[in-house]
C-alpha positions in Angstrom: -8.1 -106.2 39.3 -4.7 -105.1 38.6 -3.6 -109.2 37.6 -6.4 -109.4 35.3 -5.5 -106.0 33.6 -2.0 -107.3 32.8 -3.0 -110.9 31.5 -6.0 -109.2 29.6 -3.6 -107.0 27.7 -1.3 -110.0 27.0 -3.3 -111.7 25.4 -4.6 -109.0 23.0 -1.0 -108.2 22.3 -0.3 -111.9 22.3 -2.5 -112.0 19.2 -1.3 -109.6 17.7 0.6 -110.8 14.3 4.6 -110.4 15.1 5.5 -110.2 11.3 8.5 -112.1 11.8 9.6 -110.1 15.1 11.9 -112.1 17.4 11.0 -112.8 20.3 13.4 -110.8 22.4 11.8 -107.7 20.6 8.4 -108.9 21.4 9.0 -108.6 25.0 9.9 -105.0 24.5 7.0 -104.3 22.6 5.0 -105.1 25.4 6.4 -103.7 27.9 6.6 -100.1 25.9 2.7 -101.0 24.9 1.9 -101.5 28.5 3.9 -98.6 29.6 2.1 -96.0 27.5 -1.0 -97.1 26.9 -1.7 -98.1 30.6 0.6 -95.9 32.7 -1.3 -96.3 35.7 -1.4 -99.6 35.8 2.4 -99.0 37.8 1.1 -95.8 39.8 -0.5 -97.1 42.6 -2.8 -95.3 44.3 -2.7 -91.1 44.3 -1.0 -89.8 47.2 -1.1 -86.4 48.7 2.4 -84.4 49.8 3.3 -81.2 51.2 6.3 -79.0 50.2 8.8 -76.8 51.7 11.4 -74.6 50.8 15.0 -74.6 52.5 18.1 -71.8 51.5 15.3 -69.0 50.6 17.1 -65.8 51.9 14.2 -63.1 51.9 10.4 -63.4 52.9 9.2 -61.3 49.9 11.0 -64.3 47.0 9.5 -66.7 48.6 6.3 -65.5 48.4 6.7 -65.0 44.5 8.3 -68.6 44.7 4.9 -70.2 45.9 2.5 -68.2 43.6 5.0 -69.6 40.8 5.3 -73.1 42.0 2.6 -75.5 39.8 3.8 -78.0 42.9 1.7 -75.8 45.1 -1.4 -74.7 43.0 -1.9 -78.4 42.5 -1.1 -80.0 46.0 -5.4 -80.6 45.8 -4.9 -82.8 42.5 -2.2 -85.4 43.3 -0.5 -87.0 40.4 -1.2 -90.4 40.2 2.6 -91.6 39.8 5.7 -90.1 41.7 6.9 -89.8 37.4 4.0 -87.2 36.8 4.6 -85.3 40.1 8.9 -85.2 39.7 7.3 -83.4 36.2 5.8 -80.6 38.3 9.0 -80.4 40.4 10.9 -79.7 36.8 8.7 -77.3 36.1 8.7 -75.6 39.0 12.7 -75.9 39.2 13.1 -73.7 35.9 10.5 -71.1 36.9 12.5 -70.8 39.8 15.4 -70.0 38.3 14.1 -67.8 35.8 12.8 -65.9 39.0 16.1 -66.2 41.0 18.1 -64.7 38.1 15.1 -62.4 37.8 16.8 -61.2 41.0 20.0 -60.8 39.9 20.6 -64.2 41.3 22.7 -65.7 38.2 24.9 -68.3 40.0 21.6 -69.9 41.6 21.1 -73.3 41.9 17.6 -75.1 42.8 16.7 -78.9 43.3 13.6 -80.4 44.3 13.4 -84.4 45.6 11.1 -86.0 46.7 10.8 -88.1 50.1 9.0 -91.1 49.6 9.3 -91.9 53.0 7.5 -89.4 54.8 3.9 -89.5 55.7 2.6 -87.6 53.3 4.8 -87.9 51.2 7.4 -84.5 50.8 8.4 -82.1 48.5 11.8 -80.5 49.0 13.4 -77.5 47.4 16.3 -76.9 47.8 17.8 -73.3 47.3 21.1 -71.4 46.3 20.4 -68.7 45.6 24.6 -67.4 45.6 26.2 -64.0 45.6 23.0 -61.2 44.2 24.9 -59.7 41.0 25.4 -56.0 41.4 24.3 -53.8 38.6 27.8 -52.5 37.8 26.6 -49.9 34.7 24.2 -48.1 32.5 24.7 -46.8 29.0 22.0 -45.4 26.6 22.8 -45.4 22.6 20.4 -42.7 20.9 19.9 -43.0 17.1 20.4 -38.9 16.5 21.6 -35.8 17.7 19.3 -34.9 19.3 18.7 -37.9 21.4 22.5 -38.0 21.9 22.1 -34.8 23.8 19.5 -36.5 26.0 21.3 -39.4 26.6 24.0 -36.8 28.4 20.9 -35.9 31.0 19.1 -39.1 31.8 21.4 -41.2 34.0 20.7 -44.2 35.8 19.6 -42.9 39.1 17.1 -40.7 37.2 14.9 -43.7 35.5 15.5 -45.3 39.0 17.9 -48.0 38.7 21.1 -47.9 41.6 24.3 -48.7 40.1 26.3 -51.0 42.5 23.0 -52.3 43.9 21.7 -56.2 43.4 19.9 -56.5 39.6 16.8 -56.5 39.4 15.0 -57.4 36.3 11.8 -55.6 37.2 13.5 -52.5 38.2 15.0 -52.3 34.7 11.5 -52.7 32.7 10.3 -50.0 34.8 13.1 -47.6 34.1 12.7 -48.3 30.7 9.1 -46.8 30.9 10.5 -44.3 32.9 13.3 -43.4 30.3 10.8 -43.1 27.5 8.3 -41.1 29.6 11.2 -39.0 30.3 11.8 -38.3 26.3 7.9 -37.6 25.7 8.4 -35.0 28.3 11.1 -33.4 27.0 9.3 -33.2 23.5 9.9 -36.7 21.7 6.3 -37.7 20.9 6.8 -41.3 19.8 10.1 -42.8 20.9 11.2 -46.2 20.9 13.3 -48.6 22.5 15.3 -50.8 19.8 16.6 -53.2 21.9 17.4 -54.1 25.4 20.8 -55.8 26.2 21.4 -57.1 29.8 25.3 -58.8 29.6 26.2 -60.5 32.5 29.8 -61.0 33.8 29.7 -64.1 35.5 33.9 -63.1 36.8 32.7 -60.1 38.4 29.4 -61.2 39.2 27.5 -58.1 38.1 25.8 -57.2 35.2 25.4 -54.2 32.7 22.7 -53.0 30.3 22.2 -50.8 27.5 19.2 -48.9 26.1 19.5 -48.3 21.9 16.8 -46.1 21.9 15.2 -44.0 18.5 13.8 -40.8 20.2 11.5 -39.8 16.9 11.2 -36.9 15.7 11.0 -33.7 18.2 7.4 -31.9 18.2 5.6 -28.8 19.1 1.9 -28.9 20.3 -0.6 -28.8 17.5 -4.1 -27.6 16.8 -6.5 -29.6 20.0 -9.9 -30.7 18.5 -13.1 -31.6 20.9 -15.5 -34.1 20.3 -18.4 -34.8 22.2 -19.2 -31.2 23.9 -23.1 -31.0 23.6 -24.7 -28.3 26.4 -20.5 -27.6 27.2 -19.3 -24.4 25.8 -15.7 -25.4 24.2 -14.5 -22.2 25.2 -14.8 -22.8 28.6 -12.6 -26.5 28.3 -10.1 -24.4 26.3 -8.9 -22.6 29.0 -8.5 -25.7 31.6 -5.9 -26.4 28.4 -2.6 -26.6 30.5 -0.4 -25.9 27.4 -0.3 -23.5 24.2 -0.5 -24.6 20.6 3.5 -23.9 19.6 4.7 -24.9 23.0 7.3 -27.8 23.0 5.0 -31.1 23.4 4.9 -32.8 27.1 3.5 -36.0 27.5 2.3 -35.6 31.1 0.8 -32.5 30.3 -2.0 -34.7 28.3 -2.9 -36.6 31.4 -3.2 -33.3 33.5 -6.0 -32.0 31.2 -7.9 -35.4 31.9 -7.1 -34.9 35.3 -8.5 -31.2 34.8 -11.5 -31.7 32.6 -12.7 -34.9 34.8 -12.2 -32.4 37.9 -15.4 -30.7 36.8 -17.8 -32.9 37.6 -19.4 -32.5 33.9 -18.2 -35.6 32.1 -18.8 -39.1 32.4 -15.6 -39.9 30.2 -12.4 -38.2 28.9 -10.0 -39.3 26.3 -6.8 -37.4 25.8 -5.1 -38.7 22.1 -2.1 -37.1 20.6 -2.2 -37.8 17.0 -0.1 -40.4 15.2 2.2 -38.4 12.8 3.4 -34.6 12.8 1.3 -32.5 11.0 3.0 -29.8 7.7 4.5 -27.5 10.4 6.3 -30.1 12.8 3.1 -29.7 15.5 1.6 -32.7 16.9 -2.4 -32.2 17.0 -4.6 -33.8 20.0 -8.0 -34.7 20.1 -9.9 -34.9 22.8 -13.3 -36.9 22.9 -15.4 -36.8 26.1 -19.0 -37.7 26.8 -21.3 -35.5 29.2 -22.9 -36.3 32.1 -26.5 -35.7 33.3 -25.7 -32.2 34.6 -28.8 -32.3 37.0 -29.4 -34.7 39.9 -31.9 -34.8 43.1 -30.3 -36.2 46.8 -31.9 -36.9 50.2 -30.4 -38.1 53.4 -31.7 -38.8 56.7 -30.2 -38.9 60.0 -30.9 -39.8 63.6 -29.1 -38.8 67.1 -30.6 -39.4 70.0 -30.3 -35.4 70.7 -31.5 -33.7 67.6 -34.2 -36.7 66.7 -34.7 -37.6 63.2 -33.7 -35.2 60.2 -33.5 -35.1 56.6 -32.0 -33.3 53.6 -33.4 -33.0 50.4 -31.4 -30.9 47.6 -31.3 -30.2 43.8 -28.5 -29.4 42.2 -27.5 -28.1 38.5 -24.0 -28.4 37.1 -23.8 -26.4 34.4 -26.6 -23.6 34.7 -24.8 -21.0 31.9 -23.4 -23.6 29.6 -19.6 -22.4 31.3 -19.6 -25.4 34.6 -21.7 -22.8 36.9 -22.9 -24.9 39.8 -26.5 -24.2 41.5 -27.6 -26.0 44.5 -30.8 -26.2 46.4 -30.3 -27.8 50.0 -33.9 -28.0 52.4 -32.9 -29.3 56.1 -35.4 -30.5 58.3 -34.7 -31.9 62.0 -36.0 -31.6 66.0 -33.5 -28.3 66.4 -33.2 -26.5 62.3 -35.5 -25.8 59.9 -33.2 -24.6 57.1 -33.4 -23.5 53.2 -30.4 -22.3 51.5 -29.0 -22.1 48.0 -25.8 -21.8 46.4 -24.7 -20.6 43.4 -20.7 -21.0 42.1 -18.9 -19.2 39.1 -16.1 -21.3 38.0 -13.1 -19.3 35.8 -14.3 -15.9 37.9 -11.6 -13.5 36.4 -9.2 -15.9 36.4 -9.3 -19.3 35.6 -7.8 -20.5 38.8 -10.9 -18.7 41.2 -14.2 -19.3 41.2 -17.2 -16.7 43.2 -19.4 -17.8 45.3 -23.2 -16.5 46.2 -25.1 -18.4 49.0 -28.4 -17.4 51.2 -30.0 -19.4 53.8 -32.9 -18.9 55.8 -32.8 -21.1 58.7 -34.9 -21.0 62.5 -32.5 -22.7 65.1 -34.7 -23.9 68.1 -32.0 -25.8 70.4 -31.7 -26.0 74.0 -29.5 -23.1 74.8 -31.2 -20.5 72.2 -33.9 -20.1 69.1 -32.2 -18.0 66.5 -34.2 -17.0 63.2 -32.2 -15.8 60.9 -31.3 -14.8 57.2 -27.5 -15.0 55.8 -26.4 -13.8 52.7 -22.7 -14.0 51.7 -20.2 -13.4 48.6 -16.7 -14.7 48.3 -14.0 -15.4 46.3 -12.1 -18.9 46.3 -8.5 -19.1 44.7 -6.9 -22.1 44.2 -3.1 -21.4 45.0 -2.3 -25.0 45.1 -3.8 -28.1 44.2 -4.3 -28.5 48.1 -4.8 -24.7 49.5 -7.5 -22.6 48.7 -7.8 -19.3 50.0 -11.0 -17.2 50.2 -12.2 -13.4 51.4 -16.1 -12.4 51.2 -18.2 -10.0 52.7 -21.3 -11.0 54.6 -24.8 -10.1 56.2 -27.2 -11.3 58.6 -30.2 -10.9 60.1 -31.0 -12.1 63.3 -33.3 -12.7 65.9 -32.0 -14.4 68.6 -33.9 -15.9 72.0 -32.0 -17.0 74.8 -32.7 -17.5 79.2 -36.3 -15.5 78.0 -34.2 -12.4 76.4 -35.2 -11.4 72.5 -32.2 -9.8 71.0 -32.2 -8.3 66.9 -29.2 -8.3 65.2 -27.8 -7.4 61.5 -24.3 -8.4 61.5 -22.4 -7.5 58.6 -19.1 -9.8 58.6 -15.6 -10.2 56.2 -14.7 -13.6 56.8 -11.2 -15.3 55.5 -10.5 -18.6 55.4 -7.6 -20.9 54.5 -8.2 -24.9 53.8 -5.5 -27.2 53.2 -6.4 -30.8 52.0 -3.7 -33.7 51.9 -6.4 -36.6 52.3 -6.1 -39.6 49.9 -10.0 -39.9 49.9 -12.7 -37.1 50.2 -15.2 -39.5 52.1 -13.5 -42.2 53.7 -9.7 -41.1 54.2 -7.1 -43.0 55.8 -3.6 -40.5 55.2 -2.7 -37.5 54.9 -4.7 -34.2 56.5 -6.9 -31.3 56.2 -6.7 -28.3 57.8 -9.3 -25.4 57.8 -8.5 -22.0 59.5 -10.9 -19.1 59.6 -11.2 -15.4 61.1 -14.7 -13.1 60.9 -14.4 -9.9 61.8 -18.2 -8.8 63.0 -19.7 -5.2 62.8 -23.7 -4.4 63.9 -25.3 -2.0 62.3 -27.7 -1.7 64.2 -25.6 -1.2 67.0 -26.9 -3.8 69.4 -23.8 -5.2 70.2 -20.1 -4.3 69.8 -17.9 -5.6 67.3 -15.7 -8.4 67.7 -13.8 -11.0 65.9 -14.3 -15.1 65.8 -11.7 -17.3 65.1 -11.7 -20.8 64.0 -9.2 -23.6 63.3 -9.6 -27.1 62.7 -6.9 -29.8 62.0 -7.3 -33.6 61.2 -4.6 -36.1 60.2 -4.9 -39.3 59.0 -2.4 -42.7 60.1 -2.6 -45.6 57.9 -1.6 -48.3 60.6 -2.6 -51.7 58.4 -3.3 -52.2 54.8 -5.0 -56.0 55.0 -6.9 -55.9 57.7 -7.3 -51.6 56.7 -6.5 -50.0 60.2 -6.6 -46.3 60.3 -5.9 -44.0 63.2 -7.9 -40.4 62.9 -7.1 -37.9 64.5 -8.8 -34.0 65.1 -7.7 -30.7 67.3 -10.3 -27.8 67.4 -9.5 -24.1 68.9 -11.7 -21.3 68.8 -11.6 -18.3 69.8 -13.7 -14.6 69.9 -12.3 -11.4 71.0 -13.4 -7.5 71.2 -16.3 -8.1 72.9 -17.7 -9.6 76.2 -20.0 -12.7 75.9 -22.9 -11.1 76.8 -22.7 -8.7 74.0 -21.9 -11.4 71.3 -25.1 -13.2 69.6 -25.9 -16.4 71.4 -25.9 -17.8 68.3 -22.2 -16.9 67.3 -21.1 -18.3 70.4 -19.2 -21.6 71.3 -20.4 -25.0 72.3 -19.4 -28.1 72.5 -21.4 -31.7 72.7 -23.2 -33.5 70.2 -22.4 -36.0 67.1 -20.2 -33.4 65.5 -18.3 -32.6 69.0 -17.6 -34.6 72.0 -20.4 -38.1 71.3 -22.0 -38.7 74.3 -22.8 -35.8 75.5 -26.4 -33.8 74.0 -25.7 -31.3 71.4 -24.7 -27.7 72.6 -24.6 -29.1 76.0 -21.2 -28.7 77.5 -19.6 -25.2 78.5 -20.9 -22.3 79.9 -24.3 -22.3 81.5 -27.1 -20.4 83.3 -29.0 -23.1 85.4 -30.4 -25.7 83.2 -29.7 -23.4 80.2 -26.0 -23.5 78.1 -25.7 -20.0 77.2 -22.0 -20.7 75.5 -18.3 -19.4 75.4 -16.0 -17.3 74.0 -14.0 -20.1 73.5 -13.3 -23.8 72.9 -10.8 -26.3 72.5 -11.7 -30.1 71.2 -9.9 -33.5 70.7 -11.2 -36.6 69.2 -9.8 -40.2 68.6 -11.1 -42.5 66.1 -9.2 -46.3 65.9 -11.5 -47.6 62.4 -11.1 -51.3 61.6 -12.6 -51.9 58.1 -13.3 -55.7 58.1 -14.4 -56.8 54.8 -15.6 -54.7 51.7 -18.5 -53.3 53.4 -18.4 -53.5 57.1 -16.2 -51.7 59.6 -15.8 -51.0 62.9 -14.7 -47.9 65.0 -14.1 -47.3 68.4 -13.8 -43.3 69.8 -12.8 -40.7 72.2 -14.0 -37.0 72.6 -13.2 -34.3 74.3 -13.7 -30.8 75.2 -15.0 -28.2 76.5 -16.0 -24.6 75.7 -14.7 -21.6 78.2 -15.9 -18.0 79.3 -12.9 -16.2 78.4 -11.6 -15.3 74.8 -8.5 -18.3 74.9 -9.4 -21.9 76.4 -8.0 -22.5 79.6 -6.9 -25.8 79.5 -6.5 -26.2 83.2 -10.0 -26.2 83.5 -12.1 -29.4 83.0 -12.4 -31.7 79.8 -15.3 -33.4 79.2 -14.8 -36.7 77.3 -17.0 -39.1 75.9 -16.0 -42.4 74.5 -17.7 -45.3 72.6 -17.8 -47.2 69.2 -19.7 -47.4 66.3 -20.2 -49.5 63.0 -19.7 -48.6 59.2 -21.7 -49.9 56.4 -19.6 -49.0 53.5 -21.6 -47.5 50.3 -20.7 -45.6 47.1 -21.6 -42.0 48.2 -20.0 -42.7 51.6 -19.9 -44.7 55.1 -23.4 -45.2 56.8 -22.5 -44.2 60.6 -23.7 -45.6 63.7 -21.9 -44.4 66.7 -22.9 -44.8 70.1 -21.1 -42.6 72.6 -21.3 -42.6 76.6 -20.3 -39.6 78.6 -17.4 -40.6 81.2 -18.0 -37.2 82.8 -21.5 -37.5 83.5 -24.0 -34.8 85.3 -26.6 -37.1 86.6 -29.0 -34.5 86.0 -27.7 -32.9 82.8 -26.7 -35.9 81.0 -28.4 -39.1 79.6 -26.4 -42.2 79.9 -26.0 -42.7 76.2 -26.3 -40.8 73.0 -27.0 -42.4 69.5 -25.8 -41.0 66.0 -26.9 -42.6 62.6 -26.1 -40.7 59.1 -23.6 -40.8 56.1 -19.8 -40.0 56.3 -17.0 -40.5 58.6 -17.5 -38.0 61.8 -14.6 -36.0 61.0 
């Protein structure tokens, strides 16, 4: 085929009129002709080829090596010639070194062959990389005064570069961002970075660079405009304002009112803008244009555990009741052990715009194995936000109670101050993998009615969170749980104020309410308790995970958990569907400390969010 291809095309060329052309230039004619018109006549047939890298000093370069490398995306589609692929090889040898010196790797040296030999055939790169150059200084030139007095604070190790440590090209981008984040901060609205200069001295082998930077003109917060606000009242936005109009401008400061005004829960969108020029008095004005959300939404769930049997919750909720981000919700409860209604309202900005007060009833009856408890609780409280991860709280409390338990009927009216301290340092509120959360919280108790003595219940929880993997995601969680009542003995504290431990919330595997303290058949609860859980979760793709658990506990007659008495633990492992408002749990936990006649073999749990 290939034989009548060549005569083919010297004949047409053969007739071709020479205009006077000798001979010897003939011959070349055709041989350019057959060269580019029919270049694969001389390719044979395509052949595929691996590559490899040899002198590549660090893991981490050579993976950026083979994302670069053209040689490697196209290893599927081999060239038809060993010309075209030696092209790739160029290619790939001056992205290379446009990477190396990238790395402060100036003196590098790359050259890829190819062995025709080899079966397939092989690509070889071969890499000097040399001495790193070190960056050996930093100097900022400011167009005015004033920037000439910032240039005195922002030195190198500030913006994040490391003088006498290798160059990195990267590094020096980001500190320019860095250094002109730094100037909007310090009240320099729209600076500017003239030019870049990166001189490299190849005697020393290091390199220096030099930021001419025009800081604008200094500014002063202006007049803020909102657009958008439709059932909002704009005074209540106002005050999550974190700056005054006159106050020196601050470029983060713009991004913390998103932050703040997203925080809310009332908008859809936020858009911070500072405006493009000064306005007569030197201020700079912002705008900020949002778009509300629906400020009214209906939610059900539905659980199952093998203990309770099935359950569901139904609420309604209303974000914005008064106009100023007051929150009402509506929460029914329906399952084998509560029948529950209860309803929340919260004042944001209460006095101060860093508390909010909170109103909250719930009528509930309890019917579980170790008591039935109908009840009505009614509490106020105030919620401070000392940090952006502790809130504080104090309210004052009362409930009513009737409360069965081993045949007795007890009434009760409880009045109550409860404190509380929580602590969050999660990275996600429904699925996290670092960080903690801890919740601590003491209720002193006083009965009016004088049916049982005072006391005081105490509560602490802590969870911590270990990031073990990133790709596969492997997460250790981890929980500790003391509680503790004093002032009164156990038989005069409300059965349902009590301690217990068991259930899907507890120690999995054992029935809910069903390990401590008990009468016969009957758990009639502690004065205190101490738990431990384990959780390993293994997320395996986008949606689907894996977890595998251990429990343990216990809840004890006297006021402080004697931990030479007997754990209970339970153990097992579960699977997570992964959806927007949270994981779908289902755990199934077996009790390693089983009571043959106390204790089913297994329990199941199915409903939304982690466990703890």
């Amino acid at each position: 085929m290939v034989k009548t291809t060549l005569i083919g095309c010297c004949k047409a060329i053969g007739r071709m009129p020479t205009n006077g052309l000798r001979p010897r230039v003939q011959l070349w004619f055709v041989a350019l002709t057959l060269l580019f018109l029919s270049p694969t006549v001389f390719a044979g047939p395509e052949k595929p080829y691996e590559v490899t890298f040899e002198g590549v000093p660090e893991s981490s370069l050579l993976k950026e090596m083979k994302a670069l490398s053209d040689t490697i995306a196209l290893k599927d589609e081999p060239p038809a010639s060993l010309n075209l692929l030696q092209k790739r090889i160029d290619r790939d040898n001056h992205k290379f070194l446009k990477l190396l010196r990238a790395h402060g790797y100036y003196g590098a040296e790359v050259k890829g062959e190819i062995d025709a030999k080899a079966e397939p055939l092989r690509v070889v790169f071969r890499v000097h990389t040399g001495p790193a150059y070190i960056l050996d200084s930093v100097d900022f030139q400011m167009a005015n005064k004033g920037g000439k007095q910032i240039a005195q604070v922002a030195q190198a190790g500030e913006i994040g570069l490391v003088l006498d440590s290798p160059f990195n090209a990267k590094a020096v981008i980001d500190a320019q961002k860095a250094l002109l984040r730094r100037l909007t901060n310090q009240g320099f609205p729209f600076p500017k970075v003239q030019e870049r200069k990166i001189i490299v001295n190849h005697l020393t082998q290091s390199v220096s660079v030099t930021f001419s930077i025009d800081p604008g003109p200094q500014a002063r917060f202006g007049a803020t405009v909102f657009q958008g606000l439709d059932s909002v009242e704009e005074d209540y936005v106002r005050r999550k304002i974190p700056w005054q109009e006159g106050d020196p401008f601050h470029g983060d400061l713009l991004a913390d009112l998103q932050k703040r005004l997203l925080g809310l829960g009332l908008f859809a969108t936020v858009r911070v803008v500072p405006g493009p020029s000064l306005d007569e008095k030197g201020g700079l004005p912002v705008t900020v244009t949002v778009t509300e959300r629906k400020h009214r939404s209906v939610r059900a769930g539905a659980h199952y555990r093998t203990d309770e049997g099935l359950g569901g919750t139904l609420s309604w909720e209303h974000r914005n009741l008064l106009h100023q981000g007051e929150r009402l919700t509506l929460t029914g409860v329906a399952s084998g052990i509560t029948l529950s209604a209860e309803g929340i309202f919260r004042k944001p900005d209460f006095l101060r715009n860093d508390q909010a007060l909170r109103l909250s009833m719930r009528l509930a009856e309890d019917d579980t194995d170790a008591y039935t408890s109908r009840n009505v609780v009614s509490l106020a409280s105030i919620d401070r936000n000392v940090t952006k991860e502790i809130t504080i709280g104090a309210g004052l409390g009362f409930k009513i109670s009737k409360v069965t338990q081993l045949g007795q009927e007890e009434s009760y009216s409880l009045l109550s101050l409860p404190l509380y301290l929580e602590r969050d340092t999660s990275d996600d509120l429904l699925d996290p993998s670092r960080g903690g959360r801890l919740a601590l919280r003491l209720s002193p108790f006083y009965d009016v009615s004088g049916e049982s003595d005072d006391f005081a219940r105490g509560y602490g929880r802590y969870r911590h969170y270990f990031q073990l993997l990133k790709a596969p995601s492997l997460a250790l969680a981890a929980s500790v749980t003391l509680g503790s009542i004093v002032g009164a003995e156990t038989r005069e504290i409300p059965a349902d104020e009590r301690f217990y431990a068991g259930g899907g919330g507890s120690i999995r595997g054992y029935a809910y309410q069903s390990v401590g303290p008990r009468i016969g058949d009957v758990p009639v609860g502690g004065r205190s308790l101490a738990e431990l859980s384990l959780e390993l979760r293994l997320r395996i793709s986008e949606r689907f995970g894996l977890v595998g658990f251990l429990d343990g506990g216990n809840a004890y007659t006297d006021k402080l958990p004697d931990l030479g008495e007997k754990l209970f633990w339970g153990a097992g492992g579960g699977f997570r569907y992964y959806t927007p408002i949270g994981p779908l749990r289902l755990d199934i936990g077996f009790p390693l400390d089983r009571r043959p006649d106390i204790d089913d073999r297994l329990q199941i749990y199915v409903s939304i969010g982690q466990a703890f």
